[in-house]
C-alpha positions, 0 to 999 in steps of 0.5 A: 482478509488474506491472512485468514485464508493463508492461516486456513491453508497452513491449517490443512497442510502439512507440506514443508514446502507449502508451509514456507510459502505460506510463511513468506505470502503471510510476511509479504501481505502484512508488510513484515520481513520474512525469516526464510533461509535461502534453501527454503526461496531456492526449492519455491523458485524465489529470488531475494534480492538485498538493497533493492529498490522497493518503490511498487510498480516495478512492471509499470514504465519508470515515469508512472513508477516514481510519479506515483511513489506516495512515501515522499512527492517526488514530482507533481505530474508525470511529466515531471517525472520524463522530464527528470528521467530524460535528463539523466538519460533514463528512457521513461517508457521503459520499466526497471525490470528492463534496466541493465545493471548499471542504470538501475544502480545509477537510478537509485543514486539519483532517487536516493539524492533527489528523495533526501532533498525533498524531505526535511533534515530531520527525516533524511538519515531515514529515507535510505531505508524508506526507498531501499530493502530486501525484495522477493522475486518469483522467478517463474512470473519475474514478478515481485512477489509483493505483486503476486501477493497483491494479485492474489488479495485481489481475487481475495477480495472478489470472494474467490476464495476456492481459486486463491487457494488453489492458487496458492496451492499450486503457486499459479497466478490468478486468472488475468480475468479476475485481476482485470475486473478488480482493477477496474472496480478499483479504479471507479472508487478511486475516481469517486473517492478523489471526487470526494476528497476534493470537496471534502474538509481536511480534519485535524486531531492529534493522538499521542504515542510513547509521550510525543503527540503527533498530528494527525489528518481525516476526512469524514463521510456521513453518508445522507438520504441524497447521498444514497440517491446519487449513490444509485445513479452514479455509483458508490464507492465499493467498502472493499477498496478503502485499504487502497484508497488510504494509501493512494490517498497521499498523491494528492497535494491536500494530504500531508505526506508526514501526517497519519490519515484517516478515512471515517465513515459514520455507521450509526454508533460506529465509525468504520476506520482505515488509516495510514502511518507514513513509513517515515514517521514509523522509521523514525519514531516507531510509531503504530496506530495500535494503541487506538483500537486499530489492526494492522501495519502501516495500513490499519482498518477498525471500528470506533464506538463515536461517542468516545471519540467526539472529544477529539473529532470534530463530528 
């Protein structure tokens, strides 16, 4: 993982400078806030903003920024999303970096009512907090620096390990190369992952935490010889992009926004494990995956020995 690099680069070093920016790689990576005081982002050219919108995508056109905002369906197609966009007179093709002052906040008005409406009253004092929050900017690349982290775990995942580093090092960006080639590999996964989870069952199994159980969602691969076949004619999907593909996984309407979701994959004796808790159901109740044998936060990955699971999945 990313991590285990940063933890190796902070073990060789011994810069301030690069140790505090290790620190708020590592905060952004593992989806946690980072305890940085405002000196320390001024001397590494980061800007934090406070009650921003942290919805992903801020570089993309506003239309694909919302449609594709998995926490809470906003809208069932991208011309959902210009059609409310033009209604309010927010042109869709621009991006919220490319907003003035005054339409973001009106932005954020209008999502934060829209989004309230679209969940049930139970999770609406949440939602705030779910679309709001602290971000961090790298000045330089005006770049969110959850993007720049995501780049580098990009290159990360490629085996670049020697460029990630020097990238780090250097606070540079990865090749635009490296980037491209990822997110291409990436979005043949995903065109064959949404092929299998529209043909696949959606499994249910609860699992209790701190004396409340919670349903829960999966699907199960257990891959056969002809699967193997087809694999090498059509392509697999690639292992490395299953973190993304659990998360993406809830634009599509046969995920239960407010249900945990797990992807398994049958490894003989094991099953291979990524699932997510949505972040609502963590606001609200606090709720991790840990207790389960699972690493992680909001996203988890893992490995379960199947024979102690068979009690409560249907396998």
């Amino acid at each position: 993982m990313l991590s285990d690099l940063i933890f190796e680069i902070d073990g060789e070093n011994n810069n301030e400078e690069i140790s505090d920016f290790l620190n708020i790689l590592d905060c952004i990576y593992k989806n946690k806030e980072p305890e940085i005081d405002g000196n320390a982002l001024k001397n590494l050219g980061i800007e934090k903003f406070e009650n921003d919108f942290v919805i992903y995508g801020k570089n993309y056109p506003l239309f694909k920024m919302l449609y594709y905002f998995n926490e809470i369906p906003l809208f069932n197609s991208e011309k959902e999303s210009i059609i409310f966009l033009k209604n309010n007179n927010l042109n869709p093709s621009k991006t919220y970096f490319e907003l003035d002052n005054f339409e973001k906040e009106r932005l954020k008005k209008l999502i934060l009512n829209f989004a309230e409406n679209k969940v049930p009253d139970i999770y609406k004092p949440f939602v705030k907090d779910l679309v709001f929050g602290n971000t961090y900017y790298f000045s330089k690349y005006n770049m969110e620096l959850k993007e720049y982290v995501s780049n580098l775990n990009s290159a990360y995942k490629l085996k670049e390990y020697g460029i990630v580093k020097n990238c780090i090092l250097k606070k540079e960006l990865p090749p635009k190369n490296l980037i491209l080639n990822y997110k291409t590999d990436l979005s043949k996964s995903i065109d064959l992952f949404n092929k299998k989870l529209n043909n696949s069952k959606i499994r249910k199994f609860s699992i209790d935490f701190n004396e409340k159980n919670f349903n829960c969602q999966y699907i199960y691969f257990k891959q056969s010889l002809w699967d193997k076949i087809k694999g090498w004619f059509f392509g697999e999907i690639n292992g490395i992009h299953y973190p993304a593909l659990v998360n993406i996984s809830y634009n599509n309407p046969k995920i239960d926004y407010l249900k945990p979701f797990f992807i398994l994959n049958d490894n003989e004796d094991e099953i291979n494990v990524v699932a997510r808790v949505p972040k609502l159901l963590y606001l609200k109740y606090g709720l991790t995956l840990n207790h389960i044998k699972l690493n992680g936060n909001h996203t988890y990955f893992g490995k379960w020995n199947i024979r102690n699971f068979k009690k409560i999945l249907d396998v």
